[in-house]
Structures are given as C-alpha cells and as structure tokens.
PDB file with SEQRES, HELIX, SHEET and CRYST1 records, atoms N, CA, C and O in Angstrom:
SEQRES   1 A   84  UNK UNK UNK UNK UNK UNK UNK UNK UNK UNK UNK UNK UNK          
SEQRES   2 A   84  UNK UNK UNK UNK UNK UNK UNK UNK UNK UNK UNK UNK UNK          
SEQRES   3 A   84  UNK UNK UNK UNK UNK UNK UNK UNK UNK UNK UNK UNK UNK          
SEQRES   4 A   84  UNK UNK UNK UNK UNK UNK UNK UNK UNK UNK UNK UNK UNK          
SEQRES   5 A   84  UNK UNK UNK UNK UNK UNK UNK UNK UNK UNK UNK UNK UNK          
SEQRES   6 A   84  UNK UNK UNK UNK UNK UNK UNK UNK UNK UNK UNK UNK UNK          
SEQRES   7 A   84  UNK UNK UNK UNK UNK UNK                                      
HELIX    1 AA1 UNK A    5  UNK A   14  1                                  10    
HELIX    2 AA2 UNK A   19  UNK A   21  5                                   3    
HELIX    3 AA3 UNK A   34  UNK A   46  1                                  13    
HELIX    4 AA4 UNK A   59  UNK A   74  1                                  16    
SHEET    1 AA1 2 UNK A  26  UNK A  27  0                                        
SHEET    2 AA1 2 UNK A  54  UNK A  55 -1                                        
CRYST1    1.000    1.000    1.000  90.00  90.00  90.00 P 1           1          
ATOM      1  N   UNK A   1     181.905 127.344 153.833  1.00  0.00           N  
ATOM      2  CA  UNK A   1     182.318 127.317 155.216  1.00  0.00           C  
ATOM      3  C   UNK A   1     181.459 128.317 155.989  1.00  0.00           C  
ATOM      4  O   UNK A   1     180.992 129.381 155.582  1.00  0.00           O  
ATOM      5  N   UNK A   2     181.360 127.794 157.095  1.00  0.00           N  
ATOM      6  CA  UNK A   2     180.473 129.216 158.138  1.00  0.00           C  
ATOM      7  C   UNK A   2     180.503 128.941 159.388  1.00  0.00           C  
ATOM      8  O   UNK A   2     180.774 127.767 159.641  1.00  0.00           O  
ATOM      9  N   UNK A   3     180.310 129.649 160.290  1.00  0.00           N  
ATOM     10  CA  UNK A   3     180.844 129.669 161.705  1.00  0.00           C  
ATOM     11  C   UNK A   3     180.226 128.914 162.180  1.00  0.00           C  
ATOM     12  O   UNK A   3     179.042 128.912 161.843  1.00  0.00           O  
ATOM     13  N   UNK A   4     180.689 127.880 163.207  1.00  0.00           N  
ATOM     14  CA  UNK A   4     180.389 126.948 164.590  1.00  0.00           C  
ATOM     15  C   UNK A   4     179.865 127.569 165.333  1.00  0.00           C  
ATOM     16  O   UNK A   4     179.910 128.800 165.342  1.00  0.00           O  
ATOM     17  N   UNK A   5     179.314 126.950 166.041  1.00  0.00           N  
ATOM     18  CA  UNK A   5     178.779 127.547 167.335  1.00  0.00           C  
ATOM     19  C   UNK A   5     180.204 127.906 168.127  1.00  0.00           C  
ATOM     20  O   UNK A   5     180.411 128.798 168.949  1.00  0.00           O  
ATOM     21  N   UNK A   6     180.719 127.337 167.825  1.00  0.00           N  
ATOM     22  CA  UNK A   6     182.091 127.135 169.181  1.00  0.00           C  
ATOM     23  C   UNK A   6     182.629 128.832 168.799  1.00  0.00           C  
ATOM     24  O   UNK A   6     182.783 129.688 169.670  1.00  0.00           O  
ATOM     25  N   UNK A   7     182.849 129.048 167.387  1.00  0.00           N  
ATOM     26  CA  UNK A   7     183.381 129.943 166.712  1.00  0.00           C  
ATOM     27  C   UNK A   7     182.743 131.669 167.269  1.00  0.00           C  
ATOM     28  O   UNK A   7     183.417 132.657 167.557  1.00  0.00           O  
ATOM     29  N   UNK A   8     181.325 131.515 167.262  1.00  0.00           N  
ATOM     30  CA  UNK A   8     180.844 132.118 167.319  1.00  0.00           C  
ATOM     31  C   UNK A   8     180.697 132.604 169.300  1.00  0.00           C  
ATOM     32  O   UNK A   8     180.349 133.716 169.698  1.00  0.00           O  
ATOM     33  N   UNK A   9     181.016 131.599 170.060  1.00  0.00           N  
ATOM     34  CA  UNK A   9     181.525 132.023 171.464  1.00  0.00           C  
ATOM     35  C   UNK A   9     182.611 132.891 171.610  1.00  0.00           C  
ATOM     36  O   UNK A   9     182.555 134.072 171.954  1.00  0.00           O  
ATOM     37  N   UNK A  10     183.970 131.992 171.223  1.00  0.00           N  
ATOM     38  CA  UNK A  10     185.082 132.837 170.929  1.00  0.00           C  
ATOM     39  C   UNK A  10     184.935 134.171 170.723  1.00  0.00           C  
ATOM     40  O   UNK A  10     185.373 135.078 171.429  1.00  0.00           O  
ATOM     41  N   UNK A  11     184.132 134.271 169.463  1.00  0.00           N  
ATOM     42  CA  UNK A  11     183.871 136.186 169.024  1.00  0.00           C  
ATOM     43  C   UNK A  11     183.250 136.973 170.326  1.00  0.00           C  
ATOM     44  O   UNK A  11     183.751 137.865 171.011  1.00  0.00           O  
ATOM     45  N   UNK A  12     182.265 136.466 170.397  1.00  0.00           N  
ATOM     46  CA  UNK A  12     181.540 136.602 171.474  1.00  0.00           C  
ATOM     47  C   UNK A  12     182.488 137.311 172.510  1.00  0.00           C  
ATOM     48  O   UNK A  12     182.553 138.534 172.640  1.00  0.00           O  
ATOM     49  N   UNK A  13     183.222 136.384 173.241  1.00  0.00           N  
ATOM     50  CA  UNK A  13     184.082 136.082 174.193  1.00  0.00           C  
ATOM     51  C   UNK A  13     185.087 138.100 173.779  1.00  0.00           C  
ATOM     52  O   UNK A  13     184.949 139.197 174.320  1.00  0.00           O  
ATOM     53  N   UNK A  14     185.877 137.666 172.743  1.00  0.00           N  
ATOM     54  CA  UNK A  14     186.969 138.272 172.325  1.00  0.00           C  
ATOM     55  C   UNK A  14     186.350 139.656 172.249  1.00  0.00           C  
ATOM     56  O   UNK A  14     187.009 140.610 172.663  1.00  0.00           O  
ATOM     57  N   UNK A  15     185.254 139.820 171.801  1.00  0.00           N  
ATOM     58  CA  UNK A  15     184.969 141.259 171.611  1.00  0.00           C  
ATOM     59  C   UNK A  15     184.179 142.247 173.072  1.00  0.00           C  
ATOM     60  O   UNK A  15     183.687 143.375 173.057  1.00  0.00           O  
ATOM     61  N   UNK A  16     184.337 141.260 174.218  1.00  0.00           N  
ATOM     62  CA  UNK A  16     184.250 141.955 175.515  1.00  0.00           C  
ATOM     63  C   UNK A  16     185.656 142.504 175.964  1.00  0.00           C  
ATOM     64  O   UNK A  16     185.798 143.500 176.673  1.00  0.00           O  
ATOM     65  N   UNK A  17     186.534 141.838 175.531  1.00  0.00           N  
ATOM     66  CA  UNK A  17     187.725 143.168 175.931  1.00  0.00           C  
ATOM     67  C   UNK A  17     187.290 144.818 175.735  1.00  0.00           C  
ATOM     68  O   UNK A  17     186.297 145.376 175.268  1.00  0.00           O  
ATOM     69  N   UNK A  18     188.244 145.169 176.189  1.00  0.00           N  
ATOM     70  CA  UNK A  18     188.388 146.649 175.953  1.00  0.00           C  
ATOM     71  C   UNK A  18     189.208 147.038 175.263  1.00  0.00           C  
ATOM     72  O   UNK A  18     190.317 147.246 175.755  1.00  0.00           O  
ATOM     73  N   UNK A  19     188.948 147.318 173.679  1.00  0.00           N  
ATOM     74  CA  UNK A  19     190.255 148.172 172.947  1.00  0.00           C  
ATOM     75  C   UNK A  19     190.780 149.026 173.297  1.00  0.00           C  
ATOM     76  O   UNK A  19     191.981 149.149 173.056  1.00  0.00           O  
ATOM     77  N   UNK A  20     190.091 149.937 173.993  1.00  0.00           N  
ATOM     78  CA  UNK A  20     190.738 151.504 174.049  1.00  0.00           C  
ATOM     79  C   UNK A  20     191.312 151.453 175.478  1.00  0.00           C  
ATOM     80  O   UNK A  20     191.654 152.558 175.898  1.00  0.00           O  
ATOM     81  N   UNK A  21     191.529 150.214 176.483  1.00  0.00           N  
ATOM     82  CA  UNK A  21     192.448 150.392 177.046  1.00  0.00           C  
ATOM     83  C   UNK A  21     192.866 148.699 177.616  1.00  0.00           C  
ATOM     84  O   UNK A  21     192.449 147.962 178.510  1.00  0.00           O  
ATOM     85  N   UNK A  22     194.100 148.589 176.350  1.00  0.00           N  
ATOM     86  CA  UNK A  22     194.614 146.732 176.586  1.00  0.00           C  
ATOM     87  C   UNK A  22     195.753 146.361 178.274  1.00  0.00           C  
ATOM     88  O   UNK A  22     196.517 145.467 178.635  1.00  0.00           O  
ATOM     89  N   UNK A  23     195.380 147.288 178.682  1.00  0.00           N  
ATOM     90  CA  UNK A  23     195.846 147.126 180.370  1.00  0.00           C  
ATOM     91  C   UNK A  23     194.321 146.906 181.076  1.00  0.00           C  
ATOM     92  O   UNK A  23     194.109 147.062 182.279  1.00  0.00           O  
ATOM     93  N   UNK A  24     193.479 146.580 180.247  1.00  0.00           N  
ATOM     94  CA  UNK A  24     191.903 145.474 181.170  1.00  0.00           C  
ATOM     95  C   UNK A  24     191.631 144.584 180.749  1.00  0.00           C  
ATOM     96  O   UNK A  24     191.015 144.478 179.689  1.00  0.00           O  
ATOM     97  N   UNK A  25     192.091 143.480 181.607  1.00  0.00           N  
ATOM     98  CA  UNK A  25     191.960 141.998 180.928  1.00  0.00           C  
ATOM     99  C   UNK A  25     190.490 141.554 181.369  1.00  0.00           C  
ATOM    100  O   UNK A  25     189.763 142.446 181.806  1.00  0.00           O  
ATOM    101  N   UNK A  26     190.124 140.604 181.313  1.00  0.00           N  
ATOM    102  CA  UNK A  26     188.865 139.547 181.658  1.00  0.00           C  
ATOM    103  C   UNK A  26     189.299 138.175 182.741  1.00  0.00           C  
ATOM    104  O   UNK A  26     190.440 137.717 182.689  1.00  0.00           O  
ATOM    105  N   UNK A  27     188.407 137.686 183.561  1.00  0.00           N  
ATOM    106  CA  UNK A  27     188.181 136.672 183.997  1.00  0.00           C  
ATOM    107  C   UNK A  27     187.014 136.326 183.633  1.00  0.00           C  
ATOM    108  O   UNK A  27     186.047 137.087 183.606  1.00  0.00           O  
ATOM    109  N   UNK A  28     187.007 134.517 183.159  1.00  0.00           N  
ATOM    110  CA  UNK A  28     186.087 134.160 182.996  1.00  0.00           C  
ATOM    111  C   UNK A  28     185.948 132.715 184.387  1.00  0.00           C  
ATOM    112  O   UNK A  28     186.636 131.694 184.407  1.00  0.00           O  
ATOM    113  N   UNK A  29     185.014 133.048 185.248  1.00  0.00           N  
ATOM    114  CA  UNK A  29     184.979 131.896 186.535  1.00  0.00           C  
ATOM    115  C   UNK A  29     184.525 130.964 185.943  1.00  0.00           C  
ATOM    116  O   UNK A  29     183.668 131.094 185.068  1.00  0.00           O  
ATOM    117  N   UNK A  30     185.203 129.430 186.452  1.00  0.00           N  
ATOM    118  CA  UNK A  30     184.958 128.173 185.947  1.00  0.00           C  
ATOM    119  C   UNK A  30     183.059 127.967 186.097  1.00  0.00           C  
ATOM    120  O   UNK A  30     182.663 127.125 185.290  1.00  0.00           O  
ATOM    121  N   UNK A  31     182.221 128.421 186.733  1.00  0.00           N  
ATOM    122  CA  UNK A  31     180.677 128.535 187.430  1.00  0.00           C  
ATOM    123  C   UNK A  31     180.358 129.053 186.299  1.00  0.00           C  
ATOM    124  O   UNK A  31     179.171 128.756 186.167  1.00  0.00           O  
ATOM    125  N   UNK A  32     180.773 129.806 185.154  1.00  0.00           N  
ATOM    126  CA  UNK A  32     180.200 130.432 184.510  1.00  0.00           C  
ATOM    127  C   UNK A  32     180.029 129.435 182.866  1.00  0.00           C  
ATOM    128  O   UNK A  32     180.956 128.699 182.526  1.00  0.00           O  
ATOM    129  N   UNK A  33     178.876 129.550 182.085  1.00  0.00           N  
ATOM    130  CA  UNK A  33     178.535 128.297 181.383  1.00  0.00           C  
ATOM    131  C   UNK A  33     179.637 127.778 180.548  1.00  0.00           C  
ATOM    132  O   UNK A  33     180.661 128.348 180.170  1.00  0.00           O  
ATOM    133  N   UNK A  34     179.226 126.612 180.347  1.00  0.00           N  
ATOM    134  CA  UNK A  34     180.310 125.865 179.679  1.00  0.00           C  
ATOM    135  C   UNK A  34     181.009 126.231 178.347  1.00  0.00           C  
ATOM    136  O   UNK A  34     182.216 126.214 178.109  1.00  0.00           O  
ATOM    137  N   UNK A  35     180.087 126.532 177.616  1.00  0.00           N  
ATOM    138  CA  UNK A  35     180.617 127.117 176.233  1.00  0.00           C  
ATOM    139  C   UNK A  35     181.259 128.787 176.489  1.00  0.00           C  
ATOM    140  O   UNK A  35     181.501 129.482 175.502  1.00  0.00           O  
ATOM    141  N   UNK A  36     181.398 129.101 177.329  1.00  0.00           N  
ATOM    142  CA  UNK A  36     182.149 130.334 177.801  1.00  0.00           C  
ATOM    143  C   UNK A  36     183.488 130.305 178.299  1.00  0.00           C  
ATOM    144  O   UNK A  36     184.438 131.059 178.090  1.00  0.00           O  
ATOM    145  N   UNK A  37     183.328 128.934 179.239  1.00  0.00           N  
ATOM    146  CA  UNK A  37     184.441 128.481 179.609  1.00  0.00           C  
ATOM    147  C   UNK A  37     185.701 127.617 178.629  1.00  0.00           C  
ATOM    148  O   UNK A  37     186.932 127.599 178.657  1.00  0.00           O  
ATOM    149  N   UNK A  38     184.793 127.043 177.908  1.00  0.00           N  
ATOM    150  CA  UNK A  38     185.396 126.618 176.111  1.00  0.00           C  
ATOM    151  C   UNK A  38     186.382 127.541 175.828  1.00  0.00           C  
ATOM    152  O   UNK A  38     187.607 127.426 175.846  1.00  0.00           O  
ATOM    153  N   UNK A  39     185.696 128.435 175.576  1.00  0.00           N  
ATOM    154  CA  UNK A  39     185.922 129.763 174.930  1.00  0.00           C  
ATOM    155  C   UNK A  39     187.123 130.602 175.127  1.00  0.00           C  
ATOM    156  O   UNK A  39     187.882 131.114 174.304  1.00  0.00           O  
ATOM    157  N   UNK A  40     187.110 130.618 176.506  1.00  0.00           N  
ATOM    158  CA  UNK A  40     188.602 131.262 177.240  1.00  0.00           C  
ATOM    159  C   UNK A  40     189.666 130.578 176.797  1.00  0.00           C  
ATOM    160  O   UNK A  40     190.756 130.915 176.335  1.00  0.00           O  
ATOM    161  N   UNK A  41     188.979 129.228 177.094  1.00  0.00           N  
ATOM    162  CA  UNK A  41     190.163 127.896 176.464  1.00  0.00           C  
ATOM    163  C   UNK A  41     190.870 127.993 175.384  1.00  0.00           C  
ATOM    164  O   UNK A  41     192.078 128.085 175.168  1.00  0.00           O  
ATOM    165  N   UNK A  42     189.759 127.953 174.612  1.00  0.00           N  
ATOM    166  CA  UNK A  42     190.018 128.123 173.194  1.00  0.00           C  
ATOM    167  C   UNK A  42     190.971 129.254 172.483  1.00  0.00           C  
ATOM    168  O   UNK A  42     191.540 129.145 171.397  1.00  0.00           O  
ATOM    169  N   UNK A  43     190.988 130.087 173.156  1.00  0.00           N  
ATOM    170  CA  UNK A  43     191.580 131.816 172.847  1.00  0.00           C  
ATOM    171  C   UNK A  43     192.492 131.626 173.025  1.00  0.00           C  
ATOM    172  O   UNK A  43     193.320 131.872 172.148  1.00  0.00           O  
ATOM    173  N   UNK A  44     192.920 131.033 174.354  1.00  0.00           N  
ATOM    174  CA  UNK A  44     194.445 130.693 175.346  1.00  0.00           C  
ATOM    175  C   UNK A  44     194.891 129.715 173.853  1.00  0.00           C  
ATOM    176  O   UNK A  44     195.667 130.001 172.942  1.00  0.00           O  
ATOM    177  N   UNK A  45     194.407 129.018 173.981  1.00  0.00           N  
ATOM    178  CA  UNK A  45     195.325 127.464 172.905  1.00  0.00           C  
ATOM    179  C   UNK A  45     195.744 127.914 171.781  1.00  0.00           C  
ATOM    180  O   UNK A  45     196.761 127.448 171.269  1.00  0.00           O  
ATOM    181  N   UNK A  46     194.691 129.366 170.934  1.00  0.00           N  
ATOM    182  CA  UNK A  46     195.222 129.966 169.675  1.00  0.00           C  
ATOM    183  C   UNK A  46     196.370 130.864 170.197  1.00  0.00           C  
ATOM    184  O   UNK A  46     197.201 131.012 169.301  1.00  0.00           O  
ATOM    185  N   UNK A  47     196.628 131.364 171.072  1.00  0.00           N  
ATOM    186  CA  UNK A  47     197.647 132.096 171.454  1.00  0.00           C  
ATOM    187  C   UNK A  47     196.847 133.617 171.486  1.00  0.00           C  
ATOM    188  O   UNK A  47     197.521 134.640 171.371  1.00  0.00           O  
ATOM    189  N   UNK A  48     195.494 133.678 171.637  1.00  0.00           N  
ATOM    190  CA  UNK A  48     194.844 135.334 171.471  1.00  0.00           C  
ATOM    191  C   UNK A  48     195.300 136.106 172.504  1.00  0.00           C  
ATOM    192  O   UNK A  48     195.827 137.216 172.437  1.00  0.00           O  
ATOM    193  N   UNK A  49     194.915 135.043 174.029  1.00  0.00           N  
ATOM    194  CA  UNK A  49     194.955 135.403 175.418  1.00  0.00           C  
ATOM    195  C   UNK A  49     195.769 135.319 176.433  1.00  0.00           C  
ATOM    196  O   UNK A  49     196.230 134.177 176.436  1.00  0.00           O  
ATOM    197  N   UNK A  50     196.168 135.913 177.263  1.00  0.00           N  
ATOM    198  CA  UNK A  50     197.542 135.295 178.012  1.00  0.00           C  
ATOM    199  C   UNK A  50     196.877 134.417 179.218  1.00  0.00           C  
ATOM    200  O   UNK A  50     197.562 134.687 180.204  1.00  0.00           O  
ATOM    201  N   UNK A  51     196.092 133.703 179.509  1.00  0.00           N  
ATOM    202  CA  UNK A  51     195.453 132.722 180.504  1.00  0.00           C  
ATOM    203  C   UNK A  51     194.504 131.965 179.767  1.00  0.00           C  
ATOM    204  O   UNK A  51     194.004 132.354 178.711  1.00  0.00           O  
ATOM    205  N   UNK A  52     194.208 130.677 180.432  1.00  0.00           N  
ATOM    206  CA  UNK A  52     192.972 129.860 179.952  1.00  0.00           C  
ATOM    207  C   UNK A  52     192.013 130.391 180.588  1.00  0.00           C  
ATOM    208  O   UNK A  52     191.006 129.968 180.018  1.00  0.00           O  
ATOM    209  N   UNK A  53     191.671 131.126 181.503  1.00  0.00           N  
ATOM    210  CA  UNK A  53     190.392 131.859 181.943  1.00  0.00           C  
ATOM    211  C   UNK A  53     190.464 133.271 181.964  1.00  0.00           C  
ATOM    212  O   UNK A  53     189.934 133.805 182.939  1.00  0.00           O  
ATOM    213  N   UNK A  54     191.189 134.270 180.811  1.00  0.00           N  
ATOM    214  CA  UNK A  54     190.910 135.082 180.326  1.00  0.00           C  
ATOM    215  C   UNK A  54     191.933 135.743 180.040  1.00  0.00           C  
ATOM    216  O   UNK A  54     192.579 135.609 179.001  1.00  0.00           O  
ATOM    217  N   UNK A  55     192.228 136.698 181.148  1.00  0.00           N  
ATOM    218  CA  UNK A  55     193.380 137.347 180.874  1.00  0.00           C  
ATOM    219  C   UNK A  55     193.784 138.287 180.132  1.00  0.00           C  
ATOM    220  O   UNK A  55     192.712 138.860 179.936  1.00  0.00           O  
ATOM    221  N   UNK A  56     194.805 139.068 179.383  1.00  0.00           N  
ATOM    222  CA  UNK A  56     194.927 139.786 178.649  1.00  0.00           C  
ATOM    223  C   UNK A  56     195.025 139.380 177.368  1.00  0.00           C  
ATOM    224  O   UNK A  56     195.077 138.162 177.202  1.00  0.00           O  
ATOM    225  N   UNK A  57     195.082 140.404 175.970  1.00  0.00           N  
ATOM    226  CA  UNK A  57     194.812 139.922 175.032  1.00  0.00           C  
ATOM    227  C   UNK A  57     196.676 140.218 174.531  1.00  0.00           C  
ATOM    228  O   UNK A  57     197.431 141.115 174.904  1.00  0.00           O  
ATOM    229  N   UNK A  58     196.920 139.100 173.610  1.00  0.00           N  
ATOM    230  CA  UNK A  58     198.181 139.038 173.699  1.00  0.00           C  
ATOM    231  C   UNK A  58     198.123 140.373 172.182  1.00  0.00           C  
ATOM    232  O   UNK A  58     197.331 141.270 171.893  1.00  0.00           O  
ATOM    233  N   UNK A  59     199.196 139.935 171.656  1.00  0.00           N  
ATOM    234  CA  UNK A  59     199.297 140.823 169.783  1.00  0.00           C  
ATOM    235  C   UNK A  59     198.481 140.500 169.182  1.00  0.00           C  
ATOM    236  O   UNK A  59     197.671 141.137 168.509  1.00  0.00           O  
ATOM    237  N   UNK A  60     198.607 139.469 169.362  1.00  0.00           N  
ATOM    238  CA  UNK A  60     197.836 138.257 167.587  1.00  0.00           C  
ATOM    239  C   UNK A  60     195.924 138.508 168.224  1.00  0.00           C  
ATOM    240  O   UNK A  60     194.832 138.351 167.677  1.00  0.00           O  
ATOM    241  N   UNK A  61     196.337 138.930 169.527  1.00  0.00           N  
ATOM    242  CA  UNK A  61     194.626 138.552 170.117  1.00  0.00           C  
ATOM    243  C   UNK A  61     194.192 140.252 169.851  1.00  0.00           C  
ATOM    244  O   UNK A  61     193.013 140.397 169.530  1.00  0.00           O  
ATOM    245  N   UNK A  62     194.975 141.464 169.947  1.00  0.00           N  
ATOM    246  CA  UNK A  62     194.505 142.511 169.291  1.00  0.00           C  
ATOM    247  C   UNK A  62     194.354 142.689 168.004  1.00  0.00           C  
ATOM    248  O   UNK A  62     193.421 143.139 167.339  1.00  0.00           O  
ATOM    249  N   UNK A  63     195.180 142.363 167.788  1.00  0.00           N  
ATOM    250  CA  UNK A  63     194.883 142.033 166.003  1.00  0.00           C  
ATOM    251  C   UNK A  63     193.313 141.654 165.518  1.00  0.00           C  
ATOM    252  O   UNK A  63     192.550 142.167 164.700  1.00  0.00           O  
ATOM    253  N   UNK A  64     193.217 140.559 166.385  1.00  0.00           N  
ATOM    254  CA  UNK A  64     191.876 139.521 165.962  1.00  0.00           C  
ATOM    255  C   UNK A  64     190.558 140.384 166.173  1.00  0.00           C  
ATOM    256  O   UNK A  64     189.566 140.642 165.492  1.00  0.00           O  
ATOM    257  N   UNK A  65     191.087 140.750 167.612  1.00  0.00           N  
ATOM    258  CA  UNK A  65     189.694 141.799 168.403  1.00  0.00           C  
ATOM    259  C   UNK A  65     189.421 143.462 166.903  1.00  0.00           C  
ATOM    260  O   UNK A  65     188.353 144.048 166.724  1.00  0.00           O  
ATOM    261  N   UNK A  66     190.167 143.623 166.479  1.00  0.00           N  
ATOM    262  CA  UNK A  66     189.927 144.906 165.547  1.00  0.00           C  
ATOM    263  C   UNK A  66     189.367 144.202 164.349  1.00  0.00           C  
ATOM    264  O   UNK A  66     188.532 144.689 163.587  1.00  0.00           O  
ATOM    265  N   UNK A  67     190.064 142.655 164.224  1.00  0.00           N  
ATOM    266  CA  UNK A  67     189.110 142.158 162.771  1.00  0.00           C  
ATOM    267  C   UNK A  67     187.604 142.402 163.218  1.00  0.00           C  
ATOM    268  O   UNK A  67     186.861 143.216 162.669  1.00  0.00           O  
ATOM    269  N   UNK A  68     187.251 141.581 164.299  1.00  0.00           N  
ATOM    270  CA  UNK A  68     186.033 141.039 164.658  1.00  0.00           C  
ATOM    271  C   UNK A  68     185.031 141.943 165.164  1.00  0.00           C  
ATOM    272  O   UNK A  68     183.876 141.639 165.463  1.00  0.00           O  
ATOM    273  N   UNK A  69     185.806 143.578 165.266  1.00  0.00           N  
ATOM    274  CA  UNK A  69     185.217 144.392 165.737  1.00  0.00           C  
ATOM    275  C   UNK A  69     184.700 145.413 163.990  1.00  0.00           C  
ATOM    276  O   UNK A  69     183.662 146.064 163.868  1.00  0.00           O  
ATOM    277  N   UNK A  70     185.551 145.273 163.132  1.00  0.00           N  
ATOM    278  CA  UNK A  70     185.142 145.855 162.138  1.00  0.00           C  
ATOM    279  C   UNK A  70     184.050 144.878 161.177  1.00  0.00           C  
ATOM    280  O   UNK A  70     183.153 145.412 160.524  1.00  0.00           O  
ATOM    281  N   UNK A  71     184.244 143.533 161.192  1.00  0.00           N  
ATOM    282  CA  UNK A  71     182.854 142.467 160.741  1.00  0.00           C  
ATOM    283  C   UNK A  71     182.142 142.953 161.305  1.00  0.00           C  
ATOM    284  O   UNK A  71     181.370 143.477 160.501  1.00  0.00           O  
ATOM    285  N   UNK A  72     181.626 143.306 162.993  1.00  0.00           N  
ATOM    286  CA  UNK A  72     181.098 143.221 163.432  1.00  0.00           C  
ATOM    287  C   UNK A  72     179.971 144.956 163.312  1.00  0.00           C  
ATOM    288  O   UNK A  72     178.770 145.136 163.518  1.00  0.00           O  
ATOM    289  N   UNK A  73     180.822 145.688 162.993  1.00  0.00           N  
ATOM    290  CA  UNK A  73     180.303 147.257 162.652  1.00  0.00           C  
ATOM    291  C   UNK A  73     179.476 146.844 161.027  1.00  0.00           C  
ATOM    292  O   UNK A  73     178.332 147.104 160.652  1.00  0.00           O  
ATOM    293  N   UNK A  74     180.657 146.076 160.291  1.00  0.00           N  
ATOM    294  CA  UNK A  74     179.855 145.613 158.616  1.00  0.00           C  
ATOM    295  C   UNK A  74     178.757 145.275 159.014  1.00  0.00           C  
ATOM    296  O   UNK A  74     177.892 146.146 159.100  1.00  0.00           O  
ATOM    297  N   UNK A  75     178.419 143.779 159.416  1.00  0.00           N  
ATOM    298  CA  UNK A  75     177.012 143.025 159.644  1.00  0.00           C  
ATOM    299  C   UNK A  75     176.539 144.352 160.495  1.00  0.00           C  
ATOM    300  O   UNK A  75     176.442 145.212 159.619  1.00  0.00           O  
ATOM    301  N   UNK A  76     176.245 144.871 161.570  1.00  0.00           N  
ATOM    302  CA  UNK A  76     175.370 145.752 161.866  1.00  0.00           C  
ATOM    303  C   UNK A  76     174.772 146.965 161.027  1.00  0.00           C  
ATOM    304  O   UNK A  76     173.842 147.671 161.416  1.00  0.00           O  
ATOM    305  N   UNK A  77     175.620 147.138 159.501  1.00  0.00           N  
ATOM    306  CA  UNK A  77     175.250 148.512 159.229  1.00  0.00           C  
ATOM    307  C   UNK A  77     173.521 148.025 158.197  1.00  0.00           C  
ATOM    308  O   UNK A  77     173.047 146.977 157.759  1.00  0.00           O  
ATOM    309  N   UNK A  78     173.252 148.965 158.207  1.00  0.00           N  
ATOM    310  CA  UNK A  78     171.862 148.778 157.508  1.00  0.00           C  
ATOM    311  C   UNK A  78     172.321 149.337 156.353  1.00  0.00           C  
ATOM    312  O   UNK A  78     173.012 150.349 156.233  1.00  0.00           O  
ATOM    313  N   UNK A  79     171.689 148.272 155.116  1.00  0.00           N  
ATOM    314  CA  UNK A  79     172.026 148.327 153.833  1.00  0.00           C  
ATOM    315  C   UNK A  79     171.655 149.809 152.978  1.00  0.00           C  
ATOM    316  O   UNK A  79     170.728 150.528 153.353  1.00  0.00           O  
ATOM    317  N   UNK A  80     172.261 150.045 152.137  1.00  0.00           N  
ATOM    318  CA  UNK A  80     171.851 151.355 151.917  1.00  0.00           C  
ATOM    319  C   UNK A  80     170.447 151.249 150.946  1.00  0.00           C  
ATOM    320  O   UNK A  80     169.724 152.226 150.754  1.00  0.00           O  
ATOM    321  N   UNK A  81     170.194 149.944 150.387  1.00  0.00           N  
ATOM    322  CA  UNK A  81     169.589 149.817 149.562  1.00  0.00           C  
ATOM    323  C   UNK A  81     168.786 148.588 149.759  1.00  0.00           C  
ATOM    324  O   UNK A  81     168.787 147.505 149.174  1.00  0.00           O  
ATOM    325  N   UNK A  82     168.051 149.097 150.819  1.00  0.00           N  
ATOM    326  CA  UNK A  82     166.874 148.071 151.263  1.00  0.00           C  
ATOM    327  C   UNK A  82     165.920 147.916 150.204  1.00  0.00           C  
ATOM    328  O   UNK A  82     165.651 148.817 149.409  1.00  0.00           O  
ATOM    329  N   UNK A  83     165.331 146.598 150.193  1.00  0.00           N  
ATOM    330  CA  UNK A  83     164.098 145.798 149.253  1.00  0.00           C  
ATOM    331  C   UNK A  83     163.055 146.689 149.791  1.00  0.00           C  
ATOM    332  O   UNK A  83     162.941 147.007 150.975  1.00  0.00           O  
ATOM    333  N   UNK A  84     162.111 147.156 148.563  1.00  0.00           N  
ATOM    334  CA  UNK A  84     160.884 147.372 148.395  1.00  0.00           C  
ATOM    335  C   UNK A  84     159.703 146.837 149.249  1.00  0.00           C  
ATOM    336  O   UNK A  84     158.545 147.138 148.959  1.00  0.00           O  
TER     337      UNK A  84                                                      
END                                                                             
C-alpha cells in the first residue's frame, strides 16, 4: 500500500494548522486549486475538521495532525548511517 496523491494533499492540507495554538483554524477559498479544495472536503467527511472549507481541527483531527507531524520529523531526519 502507499499514498495517493489525494492522500498526500490531505497531509499536506492537515499539517498547516497550528498545534501550539488549536483556537486557529484555516480557510480554504473555493478559487484556490482543486486538489486543495478536495482536501478540505475530504478532512470534513473523515470527521478531522469542523467545515468543508477548513475550519478547526476537531479531536480525531488533532490526533491525526501529531501522527503526521511526527512521520513527518521521521522522513526528514537524515540517516545516521549514510552509504559510502
């Protein structure tokens, strides 16, 4: 299994919140590209977000934002034991 493109908006999307303060939500304007606008969609329908164009992040959507934020620290770290 491995991430969609669609999948990979969502993250995208989810990890522009602000953890360190969940009283700042997002708008995402319908003008703004389509797979973005997906995206909001998409968050809203899993139950992450409290709006289809952005909004705040509900429980289940902080939850998600700390997974996607600690993958996201993993894949960035540089291996300790780089190839020759």
């Amino acid at each position: 299994m491995k991430f969609a493109t669609t999948n990979i908006a969502e993250l995208n999307l989810l990890l522009q919140f602000d953890s360190s303060s969940l009283q700042t939500g997002i708008k995402v304007h319908q003008e703004a590209p389509s797979e973005l606008v997906a995206a909001a969609q998409s968050l809203f329908d899993k139950g992450l977000t409290t709006l289809p164009d952005g909004g705040y992040l509900t429980d289940l959507g902080v939850e998600v934002l700390e997974h996607g934020q600690r993958l996201l620290a993993v894949l960035n770290t540089k291996p300790e034991h780089e190839p020759a």
